[in-house]
The first five atom37 places (N, CA, C, CB, O) and aatype in JSON, in Angstrom:
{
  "aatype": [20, 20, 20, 20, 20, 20, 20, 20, 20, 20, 20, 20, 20, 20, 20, 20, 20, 20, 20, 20, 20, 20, 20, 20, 20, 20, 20, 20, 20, 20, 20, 20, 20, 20, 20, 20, 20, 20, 20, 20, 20, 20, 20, 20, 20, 20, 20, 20, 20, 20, 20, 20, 20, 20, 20, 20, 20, 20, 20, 20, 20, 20, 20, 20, 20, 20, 20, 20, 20, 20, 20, 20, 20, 20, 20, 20, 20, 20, 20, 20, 20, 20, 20, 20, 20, 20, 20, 20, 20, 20, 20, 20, 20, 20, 20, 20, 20, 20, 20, 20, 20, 20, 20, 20, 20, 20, 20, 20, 20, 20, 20, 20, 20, 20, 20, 20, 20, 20, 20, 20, 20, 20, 20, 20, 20, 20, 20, 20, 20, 20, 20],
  "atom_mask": [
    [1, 1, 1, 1, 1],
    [1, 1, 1, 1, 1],
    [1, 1, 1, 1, 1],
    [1, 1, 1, 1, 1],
    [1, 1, 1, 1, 1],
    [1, 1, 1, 1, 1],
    [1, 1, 1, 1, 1],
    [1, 1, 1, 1, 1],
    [1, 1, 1, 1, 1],
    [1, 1, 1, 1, 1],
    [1, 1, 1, 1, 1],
    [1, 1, 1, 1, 1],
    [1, 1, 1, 1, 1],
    [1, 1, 1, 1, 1],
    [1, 1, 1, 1, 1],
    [1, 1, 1, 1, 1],
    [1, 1, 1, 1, 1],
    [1, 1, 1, 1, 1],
    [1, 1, 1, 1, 1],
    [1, 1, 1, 1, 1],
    [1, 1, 1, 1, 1],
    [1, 1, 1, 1, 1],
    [1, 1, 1, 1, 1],
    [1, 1, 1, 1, 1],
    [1, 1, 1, 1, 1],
    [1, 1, 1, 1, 1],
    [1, 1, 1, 1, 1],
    [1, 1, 1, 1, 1],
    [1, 1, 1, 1, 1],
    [1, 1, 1, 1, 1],
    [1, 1, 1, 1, 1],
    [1, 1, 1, 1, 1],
    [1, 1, 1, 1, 1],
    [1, 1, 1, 1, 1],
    [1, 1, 1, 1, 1],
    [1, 1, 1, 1, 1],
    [1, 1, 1, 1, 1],
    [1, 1, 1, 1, 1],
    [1, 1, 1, 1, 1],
    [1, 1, 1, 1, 1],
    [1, 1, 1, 1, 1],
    [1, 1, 1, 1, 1],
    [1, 1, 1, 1, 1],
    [1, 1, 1, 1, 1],
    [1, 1, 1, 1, 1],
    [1, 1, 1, 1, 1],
    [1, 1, 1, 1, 1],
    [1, 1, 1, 1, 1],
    [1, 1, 1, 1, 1],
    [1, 1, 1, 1, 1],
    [1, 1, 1, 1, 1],
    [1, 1, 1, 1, 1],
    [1, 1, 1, 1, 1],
    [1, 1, 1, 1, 1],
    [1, 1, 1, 1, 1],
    [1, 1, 1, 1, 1],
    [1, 1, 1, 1, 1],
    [1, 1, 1, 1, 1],
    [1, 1, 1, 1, 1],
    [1, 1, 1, 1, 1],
    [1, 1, 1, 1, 1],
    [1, 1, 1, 1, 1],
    [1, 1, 1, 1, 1],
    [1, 1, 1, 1, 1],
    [1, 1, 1, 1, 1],
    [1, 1, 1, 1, 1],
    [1, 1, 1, 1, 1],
    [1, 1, 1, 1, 1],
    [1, 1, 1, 1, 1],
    [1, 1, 1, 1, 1],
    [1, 1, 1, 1, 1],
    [1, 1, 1, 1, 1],
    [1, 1, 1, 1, 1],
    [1, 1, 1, 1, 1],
    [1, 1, 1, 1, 1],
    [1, 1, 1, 1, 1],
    [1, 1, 1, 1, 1],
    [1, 1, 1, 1, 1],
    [1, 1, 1, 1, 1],
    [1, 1, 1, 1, 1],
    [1, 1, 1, 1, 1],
    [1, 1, 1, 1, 1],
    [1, 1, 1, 1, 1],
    [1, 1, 1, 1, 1],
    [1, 1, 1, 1, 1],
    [1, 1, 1, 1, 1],
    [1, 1, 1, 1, 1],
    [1, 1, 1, 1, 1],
    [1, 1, 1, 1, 1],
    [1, 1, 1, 1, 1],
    [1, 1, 1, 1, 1],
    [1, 1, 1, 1, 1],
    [1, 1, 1, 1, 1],
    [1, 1, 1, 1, 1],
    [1, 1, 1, 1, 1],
    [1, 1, 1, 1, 1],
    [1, 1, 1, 1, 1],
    [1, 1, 1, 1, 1],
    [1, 1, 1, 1, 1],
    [1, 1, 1, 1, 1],
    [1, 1, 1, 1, 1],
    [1, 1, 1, 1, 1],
    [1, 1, 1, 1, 1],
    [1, 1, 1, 1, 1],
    [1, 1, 1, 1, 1],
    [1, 1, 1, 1, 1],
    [1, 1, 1, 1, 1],
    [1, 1, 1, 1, 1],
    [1, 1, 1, 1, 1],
    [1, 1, 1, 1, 1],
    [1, 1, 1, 1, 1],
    [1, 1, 1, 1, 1],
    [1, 1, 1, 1, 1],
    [1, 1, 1, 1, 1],
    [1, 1, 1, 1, 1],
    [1, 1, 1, 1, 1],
    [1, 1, 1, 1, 1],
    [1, 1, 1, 1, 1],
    [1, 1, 1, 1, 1],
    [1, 1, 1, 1, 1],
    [1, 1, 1, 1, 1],
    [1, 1, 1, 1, 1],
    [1, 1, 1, 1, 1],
    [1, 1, 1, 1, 1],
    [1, 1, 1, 1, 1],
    [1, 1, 1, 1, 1],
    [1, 1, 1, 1, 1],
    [1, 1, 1, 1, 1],
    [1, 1, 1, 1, 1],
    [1, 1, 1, 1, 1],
    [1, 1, 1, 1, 1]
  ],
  "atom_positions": [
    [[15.17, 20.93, 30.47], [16.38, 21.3, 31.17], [16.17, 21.12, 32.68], [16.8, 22.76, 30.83], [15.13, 21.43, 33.26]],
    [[17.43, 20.51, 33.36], [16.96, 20.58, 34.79], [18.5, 21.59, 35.38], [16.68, 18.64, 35.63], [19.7, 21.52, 35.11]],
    [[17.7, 22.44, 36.22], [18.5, 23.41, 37.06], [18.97, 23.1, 38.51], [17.72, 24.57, 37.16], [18.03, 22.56, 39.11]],
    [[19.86, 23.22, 39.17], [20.22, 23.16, 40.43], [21.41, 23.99, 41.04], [20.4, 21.94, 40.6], [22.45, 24.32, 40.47]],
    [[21.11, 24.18, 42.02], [22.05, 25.56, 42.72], [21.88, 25.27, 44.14], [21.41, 27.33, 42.37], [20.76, 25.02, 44.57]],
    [[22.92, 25.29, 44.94], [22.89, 24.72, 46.11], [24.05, 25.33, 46.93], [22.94, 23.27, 45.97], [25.03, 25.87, 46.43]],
    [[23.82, 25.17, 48.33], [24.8, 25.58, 49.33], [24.84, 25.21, 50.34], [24.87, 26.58, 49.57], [23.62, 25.17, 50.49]],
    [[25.23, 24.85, 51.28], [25.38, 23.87, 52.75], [26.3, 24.76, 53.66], [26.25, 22.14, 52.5], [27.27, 25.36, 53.2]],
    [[25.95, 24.79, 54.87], [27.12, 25.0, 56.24], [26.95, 23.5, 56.48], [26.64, 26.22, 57.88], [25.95, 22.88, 56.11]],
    [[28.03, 22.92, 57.13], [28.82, 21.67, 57.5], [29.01, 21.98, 59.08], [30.39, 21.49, 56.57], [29.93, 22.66, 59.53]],
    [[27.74, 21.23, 60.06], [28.24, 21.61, 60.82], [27.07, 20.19, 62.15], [28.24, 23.49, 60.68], [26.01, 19.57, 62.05]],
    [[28.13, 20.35, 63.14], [28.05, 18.72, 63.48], [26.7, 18.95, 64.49], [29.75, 17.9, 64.41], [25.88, 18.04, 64.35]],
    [[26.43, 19.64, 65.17], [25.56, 19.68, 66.15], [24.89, 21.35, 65.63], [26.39, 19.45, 67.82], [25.63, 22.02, 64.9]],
    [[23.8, 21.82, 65.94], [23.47, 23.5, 66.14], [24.09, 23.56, 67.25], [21.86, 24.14, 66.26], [24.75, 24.56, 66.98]],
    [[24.41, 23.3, 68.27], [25.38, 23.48, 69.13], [26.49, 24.15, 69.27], [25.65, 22.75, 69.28], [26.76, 25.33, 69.04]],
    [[27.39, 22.89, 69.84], [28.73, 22.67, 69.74], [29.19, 21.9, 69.11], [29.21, 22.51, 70.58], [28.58, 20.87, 68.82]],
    [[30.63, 22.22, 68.63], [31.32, 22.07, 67.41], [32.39, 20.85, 68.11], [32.07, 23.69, 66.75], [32.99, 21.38, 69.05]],
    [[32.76, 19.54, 67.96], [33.67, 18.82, 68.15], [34.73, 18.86, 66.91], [33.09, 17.63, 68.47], [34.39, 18.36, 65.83]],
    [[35.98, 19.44, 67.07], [36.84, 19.78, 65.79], [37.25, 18.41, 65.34], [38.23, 20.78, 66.08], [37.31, 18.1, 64.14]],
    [[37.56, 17.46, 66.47], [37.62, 16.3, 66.01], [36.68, 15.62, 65.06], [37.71, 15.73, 66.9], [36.83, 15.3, 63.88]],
    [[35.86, 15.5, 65.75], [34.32, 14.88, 65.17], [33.76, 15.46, 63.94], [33.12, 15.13, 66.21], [33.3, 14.7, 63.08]],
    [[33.78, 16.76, 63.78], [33.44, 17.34, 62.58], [34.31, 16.75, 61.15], [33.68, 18.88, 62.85], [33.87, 16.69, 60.0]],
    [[35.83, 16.32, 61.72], [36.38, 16.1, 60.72], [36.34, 15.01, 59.88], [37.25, 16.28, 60.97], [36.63, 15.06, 58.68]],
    [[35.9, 13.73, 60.64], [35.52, 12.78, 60.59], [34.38, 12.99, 60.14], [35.67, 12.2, 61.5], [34.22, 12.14, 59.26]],
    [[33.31, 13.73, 60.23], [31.88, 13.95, 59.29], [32.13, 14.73, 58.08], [30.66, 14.79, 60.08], [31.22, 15.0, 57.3]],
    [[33.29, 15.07, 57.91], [33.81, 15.54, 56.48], [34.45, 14.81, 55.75], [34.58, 16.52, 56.46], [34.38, 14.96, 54.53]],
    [[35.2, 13.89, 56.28], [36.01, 12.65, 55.43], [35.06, 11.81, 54.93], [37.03, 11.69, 56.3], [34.96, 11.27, 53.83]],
    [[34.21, 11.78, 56.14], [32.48, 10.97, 55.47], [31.81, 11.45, 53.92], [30.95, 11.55, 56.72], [31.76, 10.99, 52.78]],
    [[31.44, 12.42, 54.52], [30.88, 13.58, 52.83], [31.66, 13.69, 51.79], [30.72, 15.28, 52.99], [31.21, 13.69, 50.64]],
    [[32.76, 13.78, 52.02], [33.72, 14.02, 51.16], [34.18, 12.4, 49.92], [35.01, 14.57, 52.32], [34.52, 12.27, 48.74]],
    [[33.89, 11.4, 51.16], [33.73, 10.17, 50.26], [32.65, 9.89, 49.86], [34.07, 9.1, 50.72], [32.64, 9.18, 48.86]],
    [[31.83, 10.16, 50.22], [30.55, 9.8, 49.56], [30.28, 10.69, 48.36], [29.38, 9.91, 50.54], [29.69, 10.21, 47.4]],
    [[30.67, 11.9, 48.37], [30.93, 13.08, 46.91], [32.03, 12.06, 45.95], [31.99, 15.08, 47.5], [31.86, 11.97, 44.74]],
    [[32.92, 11.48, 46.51], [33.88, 10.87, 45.56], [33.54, 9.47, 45.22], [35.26, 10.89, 46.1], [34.32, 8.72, 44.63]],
    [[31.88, 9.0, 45.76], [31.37, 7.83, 45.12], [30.44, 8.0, 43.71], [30.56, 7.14, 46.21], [30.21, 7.15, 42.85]],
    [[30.02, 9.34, 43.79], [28.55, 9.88, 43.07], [29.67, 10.24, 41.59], [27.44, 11.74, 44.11], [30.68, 10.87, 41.29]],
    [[28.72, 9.41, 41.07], [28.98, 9.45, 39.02], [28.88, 10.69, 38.46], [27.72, 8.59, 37.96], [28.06, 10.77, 37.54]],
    [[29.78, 12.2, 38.89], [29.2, 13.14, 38.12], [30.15, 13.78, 37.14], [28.61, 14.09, 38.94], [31.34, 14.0, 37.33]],
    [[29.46, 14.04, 36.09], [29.9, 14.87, 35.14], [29.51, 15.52, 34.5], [30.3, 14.63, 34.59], [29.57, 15.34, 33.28]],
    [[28.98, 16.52, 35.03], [28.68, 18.18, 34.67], [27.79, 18.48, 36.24], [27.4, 18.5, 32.83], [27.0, 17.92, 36.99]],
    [[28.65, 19.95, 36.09], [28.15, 20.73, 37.95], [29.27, 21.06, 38.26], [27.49, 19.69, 39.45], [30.32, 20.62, 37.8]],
    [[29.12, 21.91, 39.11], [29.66, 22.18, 40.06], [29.58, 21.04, 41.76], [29.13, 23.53, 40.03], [28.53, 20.76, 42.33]],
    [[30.43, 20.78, 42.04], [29.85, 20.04, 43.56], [31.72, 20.21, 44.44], [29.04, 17.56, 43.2], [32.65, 19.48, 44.08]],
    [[31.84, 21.01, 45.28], [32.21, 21.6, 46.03], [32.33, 21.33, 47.46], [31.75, 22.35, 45.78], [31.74, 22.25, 48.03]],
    [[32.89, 20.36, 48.47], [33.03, 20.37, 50.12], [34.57, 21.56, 50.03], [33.44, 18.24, 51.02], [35.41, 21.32, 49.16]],
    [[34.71, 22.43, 50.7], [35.69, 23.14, 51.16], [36.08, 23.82, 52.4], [35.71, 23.77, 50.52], [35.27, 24.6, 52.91]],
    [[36.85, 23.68, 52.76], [37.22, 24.17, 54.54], [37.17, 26.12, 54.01], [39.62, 23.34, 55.41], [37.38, 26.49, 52.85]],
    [[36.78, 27.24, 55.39], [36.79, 28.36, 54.88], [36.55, 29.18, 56.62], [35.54, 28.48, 53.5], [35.49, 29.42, 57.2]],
    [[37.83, 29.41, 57.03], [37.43, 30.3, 58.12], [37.28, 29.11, 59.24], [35.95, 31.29, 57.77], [36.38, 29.65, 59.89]],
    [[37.45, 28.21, 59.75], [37.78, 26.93, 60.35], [36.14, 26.29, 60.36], [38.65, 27.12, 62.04], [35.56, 25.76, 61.31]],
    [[35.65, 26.54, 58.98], [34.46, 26.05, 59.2], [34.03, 25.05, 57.81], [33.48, 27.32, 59.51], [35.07, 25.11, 57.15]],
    [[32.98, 24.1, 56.97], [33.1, 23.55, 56.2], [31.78, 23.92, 55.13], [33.37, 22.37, 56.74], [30.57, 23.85, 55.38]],
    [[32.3, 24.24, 54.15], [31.04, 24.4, 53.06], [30.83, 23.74, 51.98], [30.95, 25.51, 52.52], [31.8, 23.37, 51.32]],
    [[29.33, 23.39, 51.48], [29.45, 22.73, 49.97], [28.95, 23.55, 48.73], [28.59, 21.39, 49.92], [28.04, 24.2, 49.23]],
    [[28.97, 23.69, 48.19], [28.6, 24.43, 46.74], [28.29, 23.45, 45.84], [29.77, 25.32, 46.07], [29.11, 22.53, 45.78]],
    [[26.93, 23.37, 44.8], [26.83, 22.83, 44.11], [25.63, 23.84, 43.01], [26.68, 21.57, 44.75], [24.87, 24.78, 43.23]],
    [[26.04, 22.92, 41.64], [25.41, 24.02, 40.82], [25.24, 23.5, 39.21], [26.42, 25.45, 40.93], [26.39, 23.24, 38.86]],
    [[24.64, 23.31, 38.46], [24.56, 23.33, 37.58], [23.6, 22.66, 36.74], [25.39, 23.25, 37.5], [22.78, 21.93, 37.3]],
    [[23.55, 22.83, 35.06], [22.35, 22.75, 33.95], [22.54, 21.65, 33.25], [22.26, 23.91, 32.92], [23.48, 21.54, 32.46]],
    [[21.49, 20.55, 33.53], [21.77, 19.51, 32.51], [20.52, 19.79, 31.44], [21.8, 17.86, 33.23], [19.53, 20.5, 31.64]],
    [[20.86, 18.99, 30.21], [19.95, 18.68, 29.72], [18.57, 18.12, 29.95], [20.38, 18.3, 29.28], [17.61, 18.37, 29.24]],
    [[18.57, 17.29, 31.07], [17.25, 16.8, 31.47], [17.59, 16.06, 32.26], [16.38, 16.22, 30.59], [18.68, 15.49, 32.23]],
    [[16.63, 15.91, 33.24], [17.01, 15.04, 34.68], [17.25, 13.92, 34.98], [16.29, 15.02, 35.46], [16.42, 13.01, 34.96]],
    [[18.58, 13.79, 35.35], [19.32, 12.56, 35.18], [19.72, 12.3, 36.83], [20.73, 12.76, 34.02], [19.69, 13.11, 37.76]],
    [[20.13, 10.77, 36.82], [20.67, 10.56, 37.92], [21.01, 11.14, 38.94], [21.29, 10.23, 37.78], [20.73, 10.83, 40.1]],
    [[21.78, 12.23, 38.45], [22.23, 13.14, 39.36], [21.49, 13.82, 40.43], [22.67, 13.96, 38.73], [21.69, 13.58, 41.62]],
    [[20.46, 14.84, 39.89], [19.53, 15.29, 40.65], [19.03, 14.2, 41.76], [18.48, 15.76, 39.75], [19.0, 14.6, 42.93]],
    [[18.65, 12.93, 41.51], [18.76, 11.8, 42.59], [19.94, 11.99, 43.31], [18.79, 10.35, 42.02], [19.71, 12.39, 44.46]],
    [[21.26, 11.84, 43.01], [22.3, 11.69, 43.66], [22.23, 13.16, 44.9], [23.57, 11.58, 42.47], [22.15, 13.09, 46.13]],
    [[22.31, 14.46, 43.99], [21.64, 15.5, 44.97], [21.12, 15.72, 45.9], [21.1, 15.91, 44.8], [21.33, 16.66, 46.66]],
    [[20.32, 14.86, 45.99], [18.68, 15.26, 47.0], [19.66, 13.85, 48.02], [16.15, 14.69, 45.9], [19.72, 14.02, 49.23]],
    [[20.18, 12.87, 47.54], [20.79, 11.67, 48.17], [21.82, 12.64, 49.59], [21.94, 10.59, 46.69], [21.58, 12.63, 50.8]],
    [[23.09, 13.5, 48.73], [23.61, 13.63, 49.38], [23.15, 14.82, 50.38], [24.54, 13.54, 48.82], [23.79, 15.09, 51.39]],
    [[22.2, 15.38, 50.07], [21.79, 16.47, 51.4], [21.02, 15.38, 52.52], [20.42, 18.01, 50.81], [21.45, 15.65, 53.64]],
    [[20.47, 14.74, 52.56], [20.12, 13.7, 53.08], [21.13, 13.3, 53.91], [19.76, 12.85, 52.22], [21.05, 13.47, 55.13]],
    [[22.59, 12.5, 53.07], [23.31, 12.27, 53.71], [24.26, 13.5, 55.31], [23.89, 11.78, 52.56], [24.76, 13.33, 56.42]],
    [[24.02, 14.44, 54.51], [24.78, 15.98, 55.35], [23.32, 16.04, 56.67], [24.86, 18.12, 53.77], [23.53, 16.48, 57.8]],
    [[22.09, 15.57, 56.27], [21.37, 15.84, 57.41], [21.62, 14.83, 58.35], [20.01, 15.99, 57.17], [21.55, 14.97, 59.57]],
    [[22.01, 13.44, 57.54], [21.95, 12.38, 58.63], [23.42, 12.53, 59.34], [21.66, 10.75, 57.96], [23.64, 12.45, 60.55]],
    [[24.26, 12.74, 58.4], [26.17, 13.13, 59.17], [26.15, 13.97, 60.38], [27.37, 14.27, 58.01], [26.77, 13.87, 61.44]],
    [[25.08, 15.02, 59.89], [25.66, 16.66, 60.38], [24.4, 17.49, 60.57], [26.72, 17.57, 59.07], [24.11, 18.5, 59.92]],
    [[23.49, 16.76, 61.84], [22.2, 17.51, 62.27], [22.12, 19.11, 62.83], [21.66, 16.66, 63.4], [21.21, 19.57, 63.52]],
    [[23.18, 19.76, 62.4], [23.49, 21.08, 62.53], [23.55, 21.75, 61.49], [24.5, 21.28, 63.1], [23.19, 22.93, 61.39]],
    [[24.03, 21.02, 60.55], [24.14, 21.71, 59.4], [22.86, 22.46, 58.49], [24.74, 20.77, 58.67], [21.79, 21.87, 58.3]],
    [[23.1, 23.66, 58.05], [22.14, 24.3, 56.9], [21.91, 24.97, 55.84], [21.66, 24.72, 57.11], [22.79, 25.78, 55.51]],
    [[20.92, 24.89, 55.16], [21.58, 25.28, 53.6], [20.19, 24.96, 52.74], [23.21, 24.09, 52.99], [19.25, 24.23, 53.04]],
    [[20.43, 25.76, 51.55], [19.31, 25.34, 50.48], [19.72, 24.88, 49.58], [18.53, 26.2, 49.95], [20.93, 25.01, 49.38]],
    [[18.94, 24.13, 48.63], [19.01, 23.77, 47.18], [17.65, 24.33, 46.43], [19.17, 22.08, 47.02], [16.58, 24.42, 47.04]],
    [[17.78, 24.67, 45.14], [17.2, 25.32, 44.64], [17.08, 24.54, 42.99], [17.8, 26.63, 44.95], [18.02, 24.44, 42.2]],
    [[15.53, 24.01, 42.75], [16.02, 23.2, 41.27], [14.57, 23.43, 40.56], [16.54, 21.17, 41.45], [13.42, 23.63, 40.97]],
    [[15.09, 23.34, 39.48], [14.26, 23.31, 38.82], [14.39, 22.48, 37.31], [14.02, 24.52, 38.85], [15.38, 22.23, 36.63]],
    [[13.09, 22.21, 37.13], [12.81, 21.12, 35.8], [11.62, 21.79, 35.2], [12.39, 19.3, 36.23], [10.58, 22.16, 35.73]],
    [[12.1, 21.88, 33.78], [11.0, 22.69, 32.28], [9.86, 21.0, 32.17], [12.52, 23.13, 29.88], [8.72, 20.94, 31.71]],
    [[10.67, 19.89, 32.75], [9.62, 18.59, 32.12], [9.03, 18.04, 32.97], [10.19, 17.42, 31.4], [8.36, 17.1, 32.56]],
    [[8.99, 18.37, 34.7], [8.48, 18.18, 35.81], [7.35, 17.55, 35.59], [8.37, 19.21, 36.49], [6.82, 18.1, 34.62]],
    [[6.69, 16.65, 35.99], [5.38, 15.97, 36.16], [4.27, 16.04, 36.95], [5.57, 15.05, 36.32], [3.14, 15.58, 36.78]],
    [[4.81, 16.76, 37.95], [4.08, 17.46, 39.31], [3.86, 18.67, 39.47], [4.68, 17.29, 40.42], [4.12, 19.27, 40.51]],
    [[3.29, 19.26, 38.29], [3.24, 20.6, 38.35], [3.9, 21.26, 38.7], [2.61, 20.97, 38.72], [3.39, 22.33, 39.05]],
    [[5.36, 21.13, 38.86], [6.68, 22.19, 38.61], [7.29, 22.6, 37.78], [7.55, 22.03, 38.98], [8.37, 23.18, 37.87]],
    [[6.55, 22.3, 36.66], [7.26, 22.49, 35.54], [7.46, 24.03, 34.81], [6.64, 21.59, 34.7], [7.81, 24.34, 33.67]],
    [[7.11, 24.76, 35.89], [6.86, 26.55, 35.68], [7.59, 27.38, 36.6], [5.25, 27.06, 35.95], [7.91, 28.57, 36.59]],
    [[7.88, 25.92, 37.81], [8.28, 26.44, 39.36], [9.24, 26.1, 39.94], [7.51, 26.2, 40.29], [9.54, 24.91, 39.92]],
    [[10.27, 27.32, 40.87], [11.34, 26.37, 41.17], [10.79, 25.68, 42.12], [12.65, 26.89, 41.54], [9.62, 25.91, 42.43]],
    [[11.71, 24.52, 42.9], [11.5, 23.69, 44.29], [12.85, 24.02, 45.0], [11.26, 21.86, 44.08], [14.03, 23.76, 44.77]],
    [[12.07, 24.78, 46.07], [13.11, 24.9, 46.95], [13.44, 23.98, 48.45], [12.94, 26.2, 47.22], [12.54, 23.74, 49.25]],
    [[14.69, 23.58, 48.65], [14.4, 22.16, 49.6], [15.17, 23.12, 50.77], [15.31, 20.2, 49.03], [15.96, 23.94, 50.29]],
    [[15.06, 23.1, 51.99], [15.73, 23.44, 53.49], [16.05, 22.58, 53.8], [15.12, 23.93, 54.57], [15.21, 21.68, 53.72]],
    [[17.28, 22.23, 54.31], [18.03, 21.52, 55.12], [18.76, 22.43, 56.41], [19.03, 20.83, 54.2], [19.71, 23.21, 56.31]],
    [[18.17, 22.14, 57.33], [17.86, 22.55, 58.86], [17.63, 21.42, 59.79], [16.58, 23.44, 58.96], [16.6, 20.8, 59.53]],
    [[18.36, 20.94, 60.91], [18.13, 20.46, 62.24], [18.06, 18.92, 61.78], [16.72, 21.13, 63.05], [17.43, 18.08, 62.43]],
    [[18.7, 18.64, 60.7], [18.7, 17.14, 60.57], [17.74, 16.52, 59.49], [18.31, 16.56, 61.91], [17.56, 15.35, 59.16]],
    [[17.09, 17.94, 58.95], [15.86, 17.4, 58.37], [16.12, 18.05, 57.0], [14.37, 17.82, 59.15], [17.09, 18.81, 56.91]],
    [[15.32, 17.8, 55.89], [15.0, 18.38, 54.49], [13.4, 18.71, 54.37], [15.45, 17.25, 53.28], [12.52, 17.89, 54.65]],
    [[13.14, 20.17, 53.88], [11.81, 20.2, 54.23], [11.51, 21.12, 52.83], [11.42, 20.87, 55.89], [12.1, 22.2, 52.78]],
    [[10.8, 20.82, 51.91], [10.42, 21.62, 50.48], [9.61, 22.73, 50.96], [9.49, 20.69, 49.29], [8.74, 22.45, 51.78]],
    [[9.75, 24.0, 50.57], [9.37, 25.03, 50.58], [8.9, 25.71, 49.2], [10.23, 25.56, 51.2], [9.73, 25.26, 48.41]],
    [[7.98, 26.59, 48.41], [7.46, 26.99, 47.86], [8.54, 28.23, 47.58], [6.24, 26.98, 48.32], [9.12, 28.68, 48.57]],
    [[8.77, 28.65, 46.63], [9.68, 29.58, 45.83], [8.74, 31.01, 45.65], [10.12, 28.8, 44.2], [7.98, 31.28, 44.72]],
    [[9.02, 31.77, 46.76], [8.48, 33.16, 46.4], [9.52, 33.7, 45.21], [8.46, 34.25, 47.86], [8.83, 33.86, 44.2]],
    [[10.89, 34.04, 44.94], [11.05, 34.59, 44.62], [11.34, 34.84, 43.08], [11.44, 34.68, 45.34], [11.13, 35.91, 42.5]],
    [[11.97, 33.44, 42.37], [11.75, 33.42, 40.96], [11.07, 32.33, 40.18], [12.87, 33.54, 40.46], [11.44, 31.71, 39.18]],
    [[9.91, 32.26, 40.95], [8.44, 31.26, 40.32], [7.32, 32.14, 40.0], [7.7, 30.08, 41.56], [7.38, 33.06, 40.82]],
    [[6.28, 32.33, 39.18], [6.71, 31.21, 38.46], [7.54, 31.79, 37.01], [5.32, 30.25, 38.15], [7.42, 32.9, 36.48]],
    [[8.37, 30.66, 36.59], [9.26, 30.59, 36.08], [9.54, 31.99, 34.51], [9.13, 29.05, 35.9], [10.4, 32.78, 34.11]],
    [[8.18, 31.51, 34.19], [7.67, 32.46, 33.17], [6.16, 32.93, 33.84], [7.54, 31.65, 31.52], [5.46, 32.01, 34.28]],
    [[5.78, 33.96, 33.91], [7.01, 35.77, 33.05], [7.68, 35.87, 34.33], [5.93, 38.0, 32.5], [8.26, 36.95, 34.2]],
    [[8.01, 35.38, 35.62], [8.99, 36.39, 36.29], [10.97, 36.32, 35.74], [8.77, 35.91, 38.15], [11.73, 37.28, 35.91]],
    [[11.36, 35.02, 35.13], [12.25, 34.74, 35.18], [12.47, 35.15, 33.13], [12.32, 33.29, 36.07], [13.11, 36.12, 32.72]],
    [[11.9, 34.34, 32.4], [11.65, 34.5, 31.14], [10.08, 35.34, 30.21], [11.83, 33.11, 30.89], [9.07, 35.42, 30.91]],
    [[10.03, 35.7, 29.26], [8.89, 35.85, 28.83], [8.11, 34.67, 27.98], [9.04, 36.95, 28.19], [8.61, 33.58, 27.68]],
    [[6.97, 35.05, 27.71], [6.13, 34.2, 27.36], [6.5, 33.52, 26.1], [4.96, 34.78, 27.33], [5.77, 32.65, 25.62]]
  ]
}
């Protein structure tokens, strides 16, 4: 099974905010979400409080394209929107790299994506399931 759970602020500079410009880095994301082949998830851009968020979420059977497409479009939100920040959170039972017990948690901060180690529900079994 592969897991993913995710969340983004949309935001153009850590700075300052160009309302113009931001919008135009949302019509961006927003097409590039409406290029990606998905079917099953959650995947979410929404305006909220004059500001922009993404939500994404959900359980496939086993790791497919998608999870590529995933990791693609935070990439894309770092290269759009070097302000923007947010985690994704995934996990895979068939991992090859010794994650297969552990989540992977990715930061997206200052333009960049940076994997971080999962204090809180790794490893997978016994904190999450039993043996």
């Amino acid at each position: 099974m592969y897991e993913f759970h995710g969340w983004a602020a949309i935001r153009e500079t850590v700075n300052e905010i160009d309302e113009d410009h931001l919008n135009i880095i949302v019509e961006n994301i927003q097409h590039f979400i409406s290029n990606l082949n998905w079917s099953n998830g959650l995947l979410k851009l929404y305006p909220a409080n004059g500001n922009y968020y993404l939500s994404l979420g959900g359980f496939l059977n086993r790791k497919t394209a998608e999870a590529t497409e995933i990791m693609e479009l935070y990439q894309f939100i770092a290269d759009q929107a070097p302000g923007s920040y947010g985690l994704l959170y995934t996990f895979d039972d068939e991992d090859t790299e010794g994650y297969d017990n552990r989540f992977k948690v990715f930061v997206l901060a200052r333009g960049k994506i940076t994997q971080k180690e999962d204090i809180f529900l790794s490893p997978f079994v016994p904190v999450v399931e039993d043996e």
